[in-house]
C-alpha positions as CSV (number, residue, x, y, z in Angstrom):
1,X,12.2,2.3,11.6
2,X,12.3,-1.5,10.3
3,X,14.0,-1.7,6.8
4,X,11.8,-5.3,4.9
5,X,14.5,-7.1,3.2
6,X,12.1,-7.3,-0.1
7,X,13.4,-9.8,-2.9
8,X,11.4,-9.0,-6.1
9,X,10.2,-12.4,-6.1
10,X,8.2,-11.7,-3.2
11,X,4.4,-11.0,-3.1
12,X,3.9,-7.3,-2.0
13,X,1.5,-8.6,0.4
14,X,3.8,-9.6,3.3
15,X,5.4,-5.6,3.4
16,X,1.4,-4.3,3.5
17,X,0.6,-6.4,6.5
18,X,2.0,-4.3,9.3
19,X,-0.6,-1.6,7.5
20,X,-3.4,-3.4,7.9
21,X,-3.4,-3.4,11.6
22,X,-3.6,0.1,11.2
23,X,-6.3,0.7,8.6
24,X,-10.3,0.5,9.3
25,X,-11.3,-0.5,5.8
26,X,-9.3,-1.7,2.8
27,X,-10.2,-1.9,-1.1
28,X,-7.2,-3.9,-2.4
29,X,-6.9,-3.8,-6.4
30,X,-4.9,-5.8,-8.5
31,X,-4.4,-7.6,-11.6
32,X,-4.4,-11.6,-11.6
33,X,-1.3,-11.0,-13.9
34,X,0.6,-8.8,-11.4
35,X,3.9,-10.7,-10.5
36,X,3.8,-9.2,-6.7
37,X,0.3,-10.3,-5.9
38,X,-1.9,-13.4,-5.8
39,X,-5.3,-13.8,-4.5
40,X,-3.8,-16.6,-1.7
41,X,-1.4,-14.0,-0.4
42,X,-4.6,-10.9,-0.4
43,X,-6.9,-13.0,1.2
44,X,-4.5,-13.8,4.0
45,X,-3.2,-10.6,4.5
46,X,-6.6,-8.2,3.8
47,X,-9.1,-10.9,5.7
48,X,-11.8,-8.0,6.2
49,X,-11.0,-6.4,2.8
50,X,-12.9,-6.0,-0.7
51,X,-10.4,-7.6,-3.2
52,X,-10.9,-7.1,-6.6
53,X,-8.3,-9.0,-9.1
54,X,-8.8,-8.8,-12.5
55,X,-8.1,-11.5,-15.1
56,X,-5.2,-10.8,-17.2
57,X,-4.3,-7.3,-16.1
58,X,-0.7,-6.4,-15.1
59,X,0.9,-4.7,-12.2
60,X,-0.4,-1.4,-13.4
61,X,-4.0,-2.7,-14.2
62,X,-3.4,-2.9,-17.6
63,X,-3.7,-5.0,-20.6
64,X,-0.1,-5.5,-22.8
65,X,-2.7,-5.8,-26.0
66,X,-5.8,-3.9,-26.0
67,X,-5.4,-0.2,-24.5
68,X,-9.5,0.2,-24.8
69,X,-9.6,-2.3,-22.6
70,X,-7.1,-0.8,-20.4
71,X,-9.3,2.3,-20.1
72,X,-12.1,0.2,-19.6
73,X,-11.0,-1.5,-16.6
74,X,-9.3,1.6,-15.5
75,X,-12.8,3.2,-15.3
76,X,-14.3,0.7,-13.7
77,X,-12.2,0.6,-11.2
78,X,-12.5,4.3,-10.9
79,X,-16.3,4.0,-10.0
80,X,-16.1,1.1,-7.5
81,X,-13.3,3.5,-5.6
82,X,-15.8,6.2,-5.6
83,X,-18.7,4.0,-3.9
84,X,-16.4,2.5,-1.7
85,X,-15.1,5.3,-0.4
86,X,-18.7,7.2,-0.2
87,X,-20.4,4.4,1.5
């Protein structure tokens, strides 16, 4: 197996783009504050893929100083899995 010599200023696109070549269709989610991922690097990697990044959220789709809208976004992006993977 190949071992990705990953430096944690790296995008975490790059490691994901041996996947792609073996997935059908992909729903990448992230949040515009997420210091592993940028919407250059998704759309490069994930050229057929939905990508949603949301303004101001962190790695974990969060929001350092509102936790309502945390849950918020969280639900949100609860129901667009659910269609995505339905339809």
């Amino acid at each position: 197996m190949e071992s990705w010599n990953w430096d944690k200023g790296d995008t975490i696109f790059p490691v994901w783009a041996e996947f792609v070549k073996k997935i059908k269709d992909l729903y990448v989610v992230f949040g515009s504050n997420d210091p592993y991922c940028d919407n250059v690097s998704a759309e490069e990697v994930f050229q057929e893929a939905l990508i949603d990044s949301y303004p101001g959220a962190d790695h974990g789709l969060g929001f350092d100083q509102s936790y309502a809208d945390t849950l918020d976004i969280q639900k949100e992006i609860i129901e667009k899995v659910k269609k995505f993977i339905t339809e």
